[in-house]
PQR file with spaces between the fields and no chain letter, atoms N, CA, C, O and H, PARSE charges and radii, in Angstrom:
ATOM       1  N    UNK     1      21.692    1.168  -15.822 -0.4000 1.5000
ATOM       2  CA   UNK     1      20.874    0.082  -15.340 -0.0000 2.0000
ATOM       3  C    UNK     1      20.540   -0.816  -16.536  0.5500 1.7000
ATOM       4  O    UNK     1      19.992   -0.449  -17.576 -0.5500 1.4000
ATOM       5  N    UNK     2      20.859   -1.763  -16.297 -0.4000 1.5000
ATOM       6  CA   UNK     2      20.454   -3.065  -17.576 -0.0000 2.0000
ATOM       7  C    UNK     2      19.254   -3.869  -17.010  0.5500 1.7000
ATOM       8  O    UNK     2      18.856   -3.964  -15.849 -0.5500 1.4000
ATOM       9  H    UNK     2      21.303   -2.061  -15.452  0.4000 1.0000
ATOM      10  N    UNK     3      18.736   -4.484  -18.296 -0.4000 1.5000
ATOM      11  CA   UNK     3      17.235   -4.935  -18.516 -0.0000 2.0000
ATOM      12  C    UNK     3      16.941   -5.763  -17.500  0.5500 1.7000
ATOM      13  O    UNK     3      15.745   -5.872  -17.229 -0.5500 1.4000
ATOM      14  H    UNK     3      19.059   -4.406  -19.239  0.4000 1.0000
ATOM      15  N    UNK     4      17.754   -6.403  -16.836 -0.4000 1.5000
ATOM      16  CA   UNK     4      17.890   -7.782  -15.422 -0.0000 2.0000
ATOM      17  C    UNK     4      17.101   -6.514  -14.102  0.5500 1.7000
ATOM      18  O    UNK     4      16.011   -6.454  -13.533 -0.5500 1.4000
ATOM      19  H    UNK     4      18.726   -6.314  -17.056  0.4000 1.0000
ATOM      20  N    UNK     5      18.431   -5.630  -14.088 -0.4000 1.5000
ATOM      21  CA   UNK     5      17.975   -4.739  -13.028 -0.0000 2.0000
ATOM      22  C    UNK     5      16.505   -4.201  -12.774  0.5500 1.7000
ATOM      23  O    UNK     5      15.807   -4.241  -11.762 -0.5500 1.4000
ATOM      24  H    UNK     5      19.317   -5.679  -14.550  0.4000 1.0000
ATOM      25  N    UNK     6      16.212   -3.543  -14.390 -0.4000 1.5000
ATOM      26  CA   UNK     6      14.748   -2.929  -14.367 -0.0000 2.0000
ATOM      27  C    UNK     6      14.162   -3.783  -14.342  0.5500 1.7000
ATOM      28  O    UNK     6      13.870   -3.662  -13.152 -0.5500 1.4000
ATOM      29  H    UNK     6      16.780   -3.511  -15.213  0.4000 1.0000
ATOM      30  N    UNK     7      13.525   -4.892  -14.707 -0.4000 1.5000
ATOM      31  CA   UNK     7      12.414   -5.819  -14.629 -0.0000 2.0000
ATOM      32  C    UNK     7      12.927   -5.968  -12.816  0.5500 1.7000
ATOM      33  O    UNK     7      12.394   -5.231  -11.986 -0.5500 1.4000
ATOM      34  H    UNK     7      13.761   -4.990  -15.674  0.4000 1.0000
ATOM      35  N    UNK     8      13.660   -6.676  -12.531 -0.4000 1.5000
ATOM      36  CA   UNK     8      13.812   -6.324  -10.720 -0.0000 2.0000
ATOM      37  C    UNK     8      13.276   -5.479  -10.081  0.5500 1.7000
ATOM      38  O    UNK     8      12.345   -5.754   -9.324 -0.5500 1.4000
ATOM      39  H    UNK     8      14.093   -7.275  -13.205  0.4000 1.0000
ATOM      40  N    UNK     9      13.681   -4.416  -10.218 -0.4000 1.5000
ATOM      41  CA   UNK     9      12.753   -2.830   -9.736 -0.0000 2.0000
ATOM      42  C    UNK     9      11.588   -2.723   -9.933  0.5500 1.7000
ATOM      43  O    UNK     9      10.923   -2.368   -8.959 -0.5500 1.4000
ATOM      44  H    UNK     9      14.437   -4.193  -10.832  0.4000 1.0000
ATOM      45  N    UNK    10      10.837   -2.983  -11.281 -0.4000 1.5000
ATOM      46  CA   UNK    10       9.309   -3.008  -11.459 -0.0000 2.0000
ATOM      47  C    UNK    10       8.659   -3.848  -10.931  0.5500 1.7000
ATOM      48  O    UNK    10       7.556   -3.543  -10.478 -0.5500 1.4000
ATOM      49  H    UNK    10      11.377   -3.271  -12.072  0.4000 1.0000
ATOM      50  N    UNK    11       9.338   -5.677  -10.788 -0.4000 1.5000
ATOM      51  CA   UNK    11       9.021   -6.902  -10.058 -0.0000 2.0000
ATOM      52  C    UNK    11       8.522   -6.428   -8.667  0.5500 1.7000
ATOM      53  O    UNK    11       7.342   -6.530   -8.333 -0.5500 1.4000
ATOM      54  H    UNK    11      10.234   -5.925  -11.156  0.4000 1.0000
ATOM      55  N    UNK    12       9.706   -5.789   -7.703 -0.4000 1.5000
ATOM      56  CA   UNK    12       9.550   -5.309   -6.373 -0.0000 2.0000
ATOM      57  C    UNK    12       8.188   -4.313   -6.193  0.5500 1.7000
ATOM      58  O    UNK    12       7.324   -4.385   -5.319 -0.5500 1.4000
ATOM      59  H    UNK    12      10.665   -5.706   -7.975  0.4000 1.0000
ATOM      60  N    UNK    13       8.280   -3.489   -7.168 -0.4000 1.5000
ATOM      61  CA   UNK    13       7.393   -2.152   -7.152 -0.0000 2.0000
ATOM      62  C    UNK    13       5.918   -2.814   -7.135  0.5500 1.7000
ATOM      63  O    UNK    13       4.977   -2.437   -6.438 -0.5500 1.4000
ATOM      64  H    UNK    13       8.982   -3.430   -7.878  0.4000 1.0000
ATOM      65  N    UNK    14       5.927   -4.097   -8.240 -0.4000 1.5000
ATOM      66  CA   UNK    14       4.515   -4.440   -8.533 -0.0000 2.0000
ATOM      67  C    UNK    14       4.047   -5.139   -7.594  0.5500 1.7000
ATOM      68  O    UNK    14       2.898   -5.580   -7.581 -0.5500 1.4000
ATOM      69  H    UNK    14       6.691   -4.404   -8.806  0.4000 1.0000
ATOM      70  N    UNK    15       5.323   -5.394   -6.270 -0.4000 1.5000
ATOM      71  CA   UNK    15       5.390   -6.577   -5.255 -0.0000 2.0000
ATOM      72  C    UNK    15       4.449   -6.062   -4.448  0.5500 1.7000
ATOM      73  O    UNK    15       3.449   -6.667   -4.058 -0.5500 1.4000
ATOM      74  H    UNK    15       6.256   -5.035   -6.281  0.4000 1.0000
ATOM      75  N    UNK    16       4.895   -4.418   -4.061 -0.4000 1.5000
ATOM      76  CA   UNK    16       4.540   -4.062   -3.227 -0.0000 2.0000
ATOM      77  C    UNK    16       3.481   -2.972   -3.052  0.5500 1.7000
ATOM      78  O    UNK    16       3.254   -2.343   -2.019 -0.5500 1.4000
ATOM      79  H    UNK    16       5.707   -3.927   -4.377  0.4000 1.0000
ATOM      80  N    UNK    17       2.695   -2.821   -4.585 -0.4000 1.5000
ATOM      81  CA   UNK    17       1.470   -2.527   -5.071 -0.0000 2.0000
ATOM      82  C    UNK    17       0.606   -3.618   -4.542  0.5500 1.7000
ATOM      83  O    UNK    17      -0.416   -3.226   -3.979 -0.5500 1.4000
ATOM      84  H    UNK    17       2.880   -3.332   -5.425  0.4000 1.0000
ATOM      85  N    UNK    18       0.833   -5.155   -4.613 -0.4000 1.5000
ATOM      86  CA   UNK    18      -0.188   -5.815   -4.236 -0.0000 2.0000
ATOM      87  C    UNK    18      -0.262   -6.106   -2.665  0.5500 1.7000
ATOM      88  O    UNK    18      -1.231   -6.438   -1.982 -0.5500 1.4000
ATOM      89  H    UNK    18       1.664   -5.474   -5.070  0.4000 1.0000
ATOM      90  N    UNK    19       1.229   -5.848   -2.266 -0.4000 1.5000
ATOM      91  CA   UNK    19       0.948   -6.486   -0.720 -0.0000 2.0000
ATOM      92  C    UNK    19       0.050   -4.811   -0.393  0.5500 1.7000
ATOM      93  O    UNK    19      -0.858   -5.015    0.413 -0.5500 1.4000
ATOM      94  H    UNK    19       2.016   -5.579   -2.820  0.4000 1.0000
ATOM      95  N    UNK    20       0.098   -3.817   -0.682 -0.4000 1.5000
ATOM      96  CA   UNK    20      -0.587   -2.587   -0.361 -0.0000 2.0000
ATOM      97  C    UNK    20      -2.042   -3.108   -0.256  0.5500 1.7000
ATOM      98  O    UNK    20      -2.703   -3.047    0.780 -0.5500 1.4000
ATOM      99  H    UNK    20       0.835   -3.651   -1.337  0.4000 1.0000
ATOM     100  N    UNK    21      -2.558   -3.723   -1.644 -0.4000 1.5000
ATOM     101  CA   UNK    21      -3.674   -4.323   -1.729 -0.0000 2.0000
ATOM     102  C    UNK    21      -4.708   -4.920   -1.145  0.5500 1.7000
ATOM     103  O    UNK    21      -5.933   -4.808   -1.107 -0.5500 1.4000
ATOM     104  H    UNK    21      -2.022   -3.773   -2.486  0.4000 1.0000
ATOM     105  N    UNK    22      -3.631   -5.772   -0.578 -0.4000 1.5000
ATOM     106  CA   UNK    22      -3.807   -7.271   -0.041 -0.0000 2.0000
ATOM     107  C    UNK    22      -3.966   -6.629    1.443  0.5500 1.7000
ATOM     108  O    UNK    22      -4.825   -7.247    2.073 -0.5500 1.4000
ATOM     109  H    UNK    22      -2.636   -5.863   -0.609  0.4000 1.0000
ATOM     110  N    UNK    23      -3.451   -5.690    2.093 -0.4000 1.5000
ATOM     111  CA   UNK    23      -3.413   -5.429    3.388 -0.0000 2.0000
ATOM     112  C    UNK    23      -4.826   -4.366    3.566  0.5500 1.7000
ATOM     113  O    UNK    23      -5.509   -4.183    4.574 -0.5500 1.4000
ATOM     114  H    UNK    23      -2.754   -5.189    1.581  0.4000 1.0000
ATOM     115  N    UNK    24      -4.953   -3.804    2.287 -0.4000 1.5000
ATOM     116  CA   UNK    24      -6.369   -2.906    2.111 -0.0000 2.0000
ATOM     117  C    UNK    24      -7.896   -3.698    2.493  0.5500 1.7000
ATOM     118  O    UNK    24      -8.892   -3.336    3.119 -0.5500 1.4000
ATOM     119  H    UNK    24      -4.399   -3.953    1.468  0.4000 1.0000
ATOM     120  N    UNK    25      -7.416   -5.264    1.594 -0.4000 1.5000
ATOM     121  CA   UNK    25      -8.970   -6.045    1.852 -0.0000 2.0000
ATOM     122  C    UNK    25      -8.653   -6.570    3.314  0.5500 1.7000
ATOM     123  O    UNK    25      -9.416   -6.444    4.272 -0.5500 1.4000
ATOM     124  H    UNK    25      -6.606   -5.558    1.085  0.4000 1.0000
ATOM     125  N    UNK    26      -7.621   -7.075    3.333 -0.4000 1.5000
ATOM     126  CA   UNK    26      -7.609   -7.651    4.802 -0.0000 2.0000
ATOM     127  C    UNK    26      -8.195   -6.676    5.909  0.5500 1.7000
ATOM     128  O    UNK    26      -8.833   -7.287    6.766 -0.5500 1.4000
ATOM     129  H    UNK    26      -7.001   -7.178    2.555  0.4000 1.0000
ATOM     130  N    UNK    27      -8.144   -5.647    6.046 -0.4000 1.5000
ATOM     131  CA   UNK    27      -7.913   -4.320    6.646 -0.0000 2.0000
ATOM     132  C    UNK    27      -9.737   -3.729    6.958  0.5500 1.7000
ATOM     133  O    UNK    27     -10.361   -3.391    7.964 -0.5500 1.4000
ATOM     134  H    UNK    27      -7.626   -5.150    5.350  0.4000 1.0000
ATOM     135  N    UNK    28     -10.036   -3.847    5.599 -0.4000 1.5000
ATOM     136  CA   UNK    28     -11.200   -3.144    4.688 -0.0000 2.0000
ATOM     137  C    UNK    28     -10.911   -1.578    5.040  0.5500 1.7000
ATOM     138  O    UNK    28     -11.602   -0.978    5.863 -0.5500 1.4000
ATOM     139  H    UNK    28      -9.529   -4.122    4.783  0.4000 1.0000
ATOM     140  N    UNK    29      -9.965   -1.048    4.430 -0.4000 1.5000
ATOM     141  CA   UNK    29      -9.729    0.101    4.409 -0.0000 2.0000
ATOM     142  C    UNK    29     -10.341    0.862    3.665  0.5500 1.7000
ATOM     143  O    UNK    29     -10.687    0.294    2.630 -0.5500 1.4000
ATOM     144  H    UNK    29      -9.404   -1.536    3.761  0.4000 1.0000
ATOM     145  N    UNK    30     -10.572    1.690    3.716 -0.4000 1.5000
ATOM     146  CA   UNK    30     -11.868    2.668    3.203 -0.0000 2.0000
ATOM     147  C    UNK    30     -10.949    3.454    1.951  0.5500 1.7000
ATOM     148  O    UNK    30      -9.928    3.988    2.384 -0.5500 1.4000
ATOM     149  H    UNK    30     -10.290    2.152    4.557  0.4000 1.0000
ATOM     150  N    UNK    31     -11.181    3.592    0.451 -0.4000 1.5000
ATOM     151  CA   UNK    31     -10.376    4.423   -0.749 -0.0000 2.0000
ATOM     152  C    UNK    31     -11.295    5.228   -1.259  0.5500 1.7000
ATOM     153  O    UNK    31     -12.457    4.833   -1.162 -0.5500 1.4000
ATOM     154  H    UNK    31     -12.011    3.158    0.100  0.4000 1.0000
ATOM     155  N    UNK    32     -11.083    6.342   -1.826 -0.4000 1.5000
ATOM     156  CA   UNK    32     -11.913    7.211   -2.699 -0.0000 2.0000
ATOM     157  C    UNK    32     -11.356    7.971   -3.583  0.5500 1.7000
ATOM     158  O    UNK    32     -10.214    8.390   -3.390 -0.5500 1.4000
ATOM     159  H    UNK    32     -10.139    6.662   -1.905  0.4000 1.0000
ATOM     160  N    UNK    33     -11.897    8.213   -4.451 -0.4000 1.5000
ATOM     161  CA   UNK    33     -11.040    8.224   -5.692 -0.0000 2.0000
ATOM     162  C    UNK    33     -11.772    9.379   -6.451  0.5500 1.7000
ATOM     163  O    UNK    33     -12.514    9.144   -7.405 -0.5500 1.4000
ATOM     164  H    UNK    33     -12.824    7.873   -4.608  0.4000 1.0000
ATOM     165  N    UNK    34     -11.462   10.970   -5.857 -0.4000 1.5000
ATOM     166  CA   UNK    34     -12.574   12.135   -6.699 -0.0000 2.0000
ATOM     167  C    UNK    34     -13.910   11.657   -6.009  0.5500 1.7000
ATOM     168  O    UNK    34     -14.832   11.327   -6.754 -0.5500 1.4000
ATOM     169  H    UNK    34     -10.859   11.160   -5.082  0.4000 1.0000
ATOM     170  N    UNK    35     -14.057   11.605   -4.871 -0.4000 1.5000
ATOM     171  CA   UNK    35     -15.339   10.915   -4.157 -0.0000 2.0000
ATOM     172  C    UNK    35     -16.057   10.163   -4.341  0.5500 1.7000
ATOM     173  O    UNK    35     -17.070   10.036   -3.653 -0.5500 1.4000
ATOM     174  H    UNK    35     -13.307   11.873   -4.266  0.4000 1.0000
ATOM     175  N    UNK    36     -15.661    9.178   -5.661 -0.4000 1.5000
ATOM     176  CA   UNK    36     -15.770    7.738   -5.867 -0.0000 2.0000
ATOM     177  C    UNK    36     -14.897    6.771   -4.678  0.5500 1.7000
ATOM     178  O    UNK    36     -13.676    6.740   -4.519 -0.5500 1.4000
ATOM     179  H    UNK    36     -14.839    9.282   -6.220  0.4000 1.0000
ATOM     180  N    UNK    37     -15.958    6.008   -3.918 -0.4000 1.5000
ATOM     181  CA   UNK    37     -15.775    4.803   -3.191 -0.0000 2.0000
ATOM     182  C    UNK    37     -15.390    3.662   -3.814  0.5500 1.7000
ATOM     183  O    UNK    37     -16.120    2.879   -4.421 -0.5500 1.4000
ATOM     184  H    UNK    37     -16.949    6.033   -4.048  0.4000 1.0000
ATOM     185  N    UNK    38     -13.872    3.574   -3.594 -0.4000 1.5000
ATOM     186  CA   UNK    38     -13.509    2.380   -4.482 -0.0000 2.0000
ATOM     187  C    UNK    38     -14.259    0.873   -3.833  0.5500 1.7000
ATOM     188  O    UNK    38     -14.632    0.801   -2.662 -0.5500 1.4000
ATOM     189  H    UNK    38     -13.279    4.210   -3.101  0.4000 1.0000
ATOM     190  N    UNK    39     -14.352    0.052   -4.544 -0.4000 1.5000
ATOM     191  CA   UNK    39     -14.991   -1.209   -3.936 -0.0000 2.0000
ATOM     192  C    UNK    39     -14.029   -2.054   -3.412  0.5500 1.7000
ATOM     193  O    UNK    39     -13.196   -2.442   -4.231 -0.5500 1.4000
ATOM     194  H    UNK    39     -14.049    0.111   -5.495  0.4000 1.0000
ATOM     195  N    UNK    40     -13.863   -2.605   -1.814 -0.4000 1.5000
ATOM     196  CA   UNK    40     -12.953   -3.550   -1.523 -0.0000 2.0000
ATOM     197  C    UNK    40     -12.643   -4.871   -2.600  0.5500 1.7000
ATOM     198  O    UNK    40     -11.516   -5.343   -2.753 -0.5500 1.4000
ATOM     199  H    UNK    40     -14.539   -2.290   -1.148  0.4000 1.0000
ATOM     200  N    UNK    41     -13.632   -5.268   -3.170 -0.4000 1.5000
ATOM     201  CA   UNK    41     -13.155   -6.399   -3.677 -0.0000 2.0000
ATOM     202  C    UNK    41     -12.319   -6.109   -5.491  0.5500 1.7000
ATOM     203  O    UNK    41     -11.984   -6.934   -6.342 -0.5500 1.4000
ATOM     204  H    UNK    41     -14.547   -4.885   -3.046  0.4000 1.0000
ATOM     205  N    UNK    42     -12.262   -5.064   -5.482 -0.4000 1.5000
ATOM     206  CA   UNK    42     -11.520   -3.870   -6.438 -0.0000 2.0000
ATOM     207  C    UNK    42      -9.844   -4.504   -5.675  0.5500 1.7000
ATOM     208  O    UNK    42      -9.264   -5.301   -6.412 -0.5500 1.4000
ATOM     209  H    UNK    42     -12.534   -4.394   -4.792  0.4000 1.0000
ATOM     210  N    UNK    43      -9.400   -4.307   -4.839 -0.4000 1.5000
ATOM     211  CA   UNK    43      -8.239   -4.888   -4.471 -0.0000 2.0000
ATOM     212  C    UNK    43      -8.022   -6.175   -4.374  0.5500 1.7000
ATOM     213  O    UNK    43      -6.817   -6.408   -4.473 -0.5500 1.4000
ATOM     214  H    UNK    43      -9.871   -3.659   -4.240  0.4000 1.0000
ATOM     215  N    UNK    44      -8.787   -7.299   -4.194 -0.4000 1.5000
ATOM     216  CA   UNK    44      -8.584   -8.436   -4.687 -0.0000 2.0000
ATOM     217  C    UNK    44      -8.379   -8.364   -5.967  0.5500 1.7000
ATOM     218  O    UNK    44      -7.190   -8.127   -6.177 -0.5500 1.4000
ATOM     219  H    UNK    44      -9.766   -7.109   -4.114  0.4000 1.0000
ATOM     220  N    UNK    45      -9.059   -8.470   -7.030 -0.4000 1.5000
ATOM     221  CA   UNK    45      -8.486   -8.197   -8.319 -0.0000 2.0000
ATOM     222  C    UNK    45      -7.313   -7.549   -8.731  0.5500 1.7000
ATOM     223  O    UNK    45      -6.872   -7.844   -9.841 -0.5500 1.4000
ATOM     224  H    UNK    45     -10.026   -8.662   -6.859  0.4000 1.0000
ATOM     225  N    UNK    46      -6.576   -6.509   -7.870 -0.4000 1.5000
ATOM     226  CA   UNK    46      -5.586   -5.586   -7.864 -0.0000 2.0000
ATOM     227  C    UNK    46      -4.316   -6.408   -7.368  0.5500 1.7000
ATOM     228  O    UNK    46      -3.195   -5.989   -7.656 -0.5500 1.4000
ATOM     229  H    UNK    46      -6.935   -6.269   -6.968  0.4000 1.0000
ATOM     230  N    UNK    47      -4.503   -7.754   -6.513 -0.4000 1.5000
ATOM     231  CA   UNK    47      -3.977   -8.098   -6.078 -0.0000 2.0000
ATOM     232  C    UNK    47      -3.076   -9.178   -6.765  0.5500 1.7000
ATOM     233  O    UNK    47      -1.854   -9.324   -6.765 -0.5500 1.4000
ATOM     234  H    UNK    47      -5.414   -8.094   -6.280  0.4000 1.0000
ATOM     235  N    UNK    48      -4.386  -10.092   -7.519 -0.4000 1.5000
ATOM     236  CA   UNK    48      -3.890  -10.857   -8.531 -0.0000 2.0000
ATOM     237  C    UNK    48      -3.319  -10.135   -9.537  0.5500 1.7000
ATOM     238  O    UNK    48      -2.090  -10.162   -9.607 -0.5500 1.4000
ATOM     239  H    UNK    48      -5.379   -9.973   -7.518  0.4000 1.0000
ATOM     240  N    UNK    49      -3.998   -9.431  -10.412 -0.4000 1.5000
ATOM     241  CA   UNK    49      -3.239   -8.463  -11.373 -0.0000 2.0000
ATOM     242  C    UNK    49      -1.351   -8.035  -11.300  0.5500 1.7000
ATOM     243  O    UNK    49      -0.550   -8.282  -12.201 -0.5500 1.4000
ATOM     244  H    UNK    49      -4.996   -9.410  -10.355  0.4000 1.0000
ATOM     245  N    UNK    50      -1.073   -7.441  -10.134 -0.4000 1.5000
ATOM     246  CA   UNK    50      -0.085   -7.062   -9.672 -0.0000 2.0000
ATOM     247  C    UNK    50       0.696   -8.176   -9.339  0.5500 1.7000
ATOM     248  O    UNK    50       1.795   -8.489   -9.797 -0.5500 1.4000
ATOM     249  H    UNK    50      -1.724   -7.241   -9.402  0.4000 1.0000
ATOM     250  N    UNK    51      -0.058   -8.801   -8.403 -0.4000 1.5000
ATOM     251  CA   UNK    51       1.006  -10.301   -7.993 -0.0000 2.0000
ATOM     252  C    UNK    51       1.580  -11.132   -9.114  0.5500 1.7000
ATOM     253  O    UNK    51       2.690  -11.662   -9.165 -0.5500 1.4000
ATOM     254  H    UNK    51      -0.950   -8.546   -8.031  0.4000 1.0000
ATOM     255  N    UNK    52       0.330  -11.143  -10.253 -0.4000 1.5000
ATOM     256  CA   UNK    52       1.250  -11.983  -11.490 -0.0000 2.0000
ATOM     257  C    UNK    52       1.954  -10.704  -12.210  0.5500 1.7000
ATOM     258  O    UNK    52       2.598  -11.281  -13.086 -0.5500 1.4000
ATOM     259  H    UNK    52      -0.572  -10.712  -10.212  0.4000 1.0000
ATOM     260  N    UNK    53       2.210   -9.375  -12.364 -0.4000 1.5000
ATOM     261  CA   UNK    53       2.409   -8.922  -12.761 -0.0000 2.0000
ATOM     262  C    UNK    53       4.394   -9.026  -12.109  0.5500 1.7000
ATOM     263  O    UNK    53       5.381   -9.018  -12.845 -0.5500 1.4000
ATOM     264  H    UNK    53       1.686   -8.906  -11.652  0.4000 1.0000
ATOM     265  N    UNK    54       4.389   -9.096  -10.893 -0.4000 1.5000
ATOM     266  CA   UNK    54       5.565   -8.463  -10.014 -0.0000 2.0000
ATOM     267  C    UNK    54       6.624   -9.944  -10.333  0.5500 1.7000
ATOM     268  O    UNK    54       7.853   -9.921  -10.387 -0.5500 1.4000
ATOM     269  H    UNK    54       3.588   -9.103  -10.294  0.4000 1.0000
ATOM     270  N    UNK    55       5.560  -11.407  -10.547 -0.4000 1.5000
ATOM     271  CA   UNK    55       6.208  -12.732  -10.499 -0.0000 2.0000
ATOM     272  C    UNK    55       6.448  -12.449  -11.485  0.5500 1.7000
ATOM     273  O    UNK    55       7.607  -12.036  -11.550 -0.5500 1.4000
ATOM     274  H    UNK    55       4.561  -11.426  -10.503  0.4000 1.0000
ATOM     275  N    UNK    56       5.682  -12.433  -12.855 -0.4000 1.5000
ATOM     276  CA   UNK    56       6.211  -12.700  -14.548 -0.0000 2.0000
ATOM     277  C    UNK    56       8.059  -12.005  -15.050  0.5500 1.7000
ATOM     278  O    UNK    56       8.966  -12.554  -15.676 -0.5500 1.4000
ATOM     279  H    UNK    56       4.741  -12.768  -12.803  0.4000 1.0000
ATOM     280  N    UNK    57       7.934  -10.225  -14.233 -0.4000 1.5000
ATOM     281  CA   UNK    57       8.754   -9.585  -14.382 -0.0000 2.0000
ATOM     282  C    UNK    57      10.388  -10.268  -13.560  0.5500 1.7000
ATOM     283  O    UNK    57      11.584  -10.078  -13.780 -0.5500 1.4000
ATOM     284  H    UNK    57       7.198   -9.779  -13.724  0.4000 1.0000
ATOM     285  N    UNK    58       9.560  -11.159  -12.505 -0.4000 1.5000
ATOM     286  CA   UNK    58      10.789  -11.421  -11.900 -0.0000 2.0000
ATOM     287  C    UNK    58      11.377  -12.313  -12.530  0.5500 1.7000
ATOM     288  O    UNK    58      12.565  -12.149  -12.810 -0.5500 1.4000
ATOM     289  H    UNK    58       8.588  -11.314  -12.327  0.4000 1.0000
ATOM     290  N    UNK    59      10.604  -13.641  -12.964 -0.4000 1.5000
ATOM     291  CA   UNK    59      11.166  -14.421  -14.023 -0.0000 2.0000
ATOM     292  C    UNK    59      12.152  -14.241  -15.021  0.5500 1.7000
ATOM     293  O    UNK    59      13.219  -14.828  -15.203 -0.5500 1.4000
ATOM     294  H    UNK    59       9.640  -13.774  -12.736  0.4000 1.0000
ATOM     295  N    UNK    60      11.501  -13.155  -15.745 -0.4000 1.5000
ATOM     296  CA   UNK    60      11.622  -12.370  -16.878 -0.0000 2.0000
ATOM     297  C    UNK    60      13.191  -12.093  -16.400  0.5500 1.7000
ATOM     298  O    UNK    60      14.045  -12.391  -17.236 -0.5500 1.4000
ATOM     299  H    UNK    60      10.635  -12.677  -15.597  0.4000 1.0000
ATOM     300  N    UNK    61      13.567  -11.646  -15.359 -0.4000 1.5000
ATOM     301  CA   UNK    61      15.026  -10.902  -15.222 -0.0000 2.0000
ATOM     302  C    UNK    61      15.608  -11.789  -14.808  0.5500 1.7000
ATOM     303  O    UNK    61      16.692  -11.233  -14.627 -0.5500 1.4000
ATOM     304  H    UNK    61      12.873  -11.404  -14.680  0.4000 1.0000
ATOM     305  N    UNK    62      15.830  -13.370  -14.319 -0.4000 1.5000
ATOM     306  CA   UNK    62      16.073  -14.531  -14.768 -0.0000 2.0000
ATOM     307  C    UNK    62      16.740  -14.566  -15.956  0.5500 1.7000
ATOM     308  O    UNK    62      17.968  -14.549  -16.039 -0.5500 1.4000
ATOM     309  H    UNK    62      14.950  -13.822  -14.466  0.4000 1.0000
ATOM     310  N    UNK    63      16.139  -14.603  -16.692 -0.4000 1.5000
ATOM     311  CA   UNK    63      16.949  -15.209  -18.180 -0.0000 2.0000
ATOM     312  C    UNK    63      17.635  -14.431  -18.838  0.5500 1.7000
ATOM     313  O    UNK    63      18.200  -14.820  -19.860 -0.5500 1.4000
ATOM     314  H    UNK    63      15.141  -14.616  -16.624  0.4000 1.0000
């Protein structure tokens, strides 16, 4: 696998970390974490994070 491919694969992966996200706040799906209540707006932030994370990488395997 060459460097085009992997940034592709991580792009997708990080794609679909945020649409997970994004469908959590929409949703208000309930997370807990060791019986820590994660905070919905914890996935908004997760969302942006990831979303620029999944675009930059895709770019990235572009050039």
């Amino acid at each position: 696998m060459d460097k085009n491919q992997s940034l592709k694969l991580a792009a997708v992966i990080f794609g679909l970390i945020a649409l997970l996200h994004l469908l959590r706040s929409i949703f208000s799906w309930q997370a807990s974490i060791a019986g820590f209540n994660v905070p919905v707006w914890f996935s908004y932030a997760a969302v942006v994070a990831t979303g620029y994370l999944s675009w930059l990488m895709y770019n990235s395997s572009k050039k």
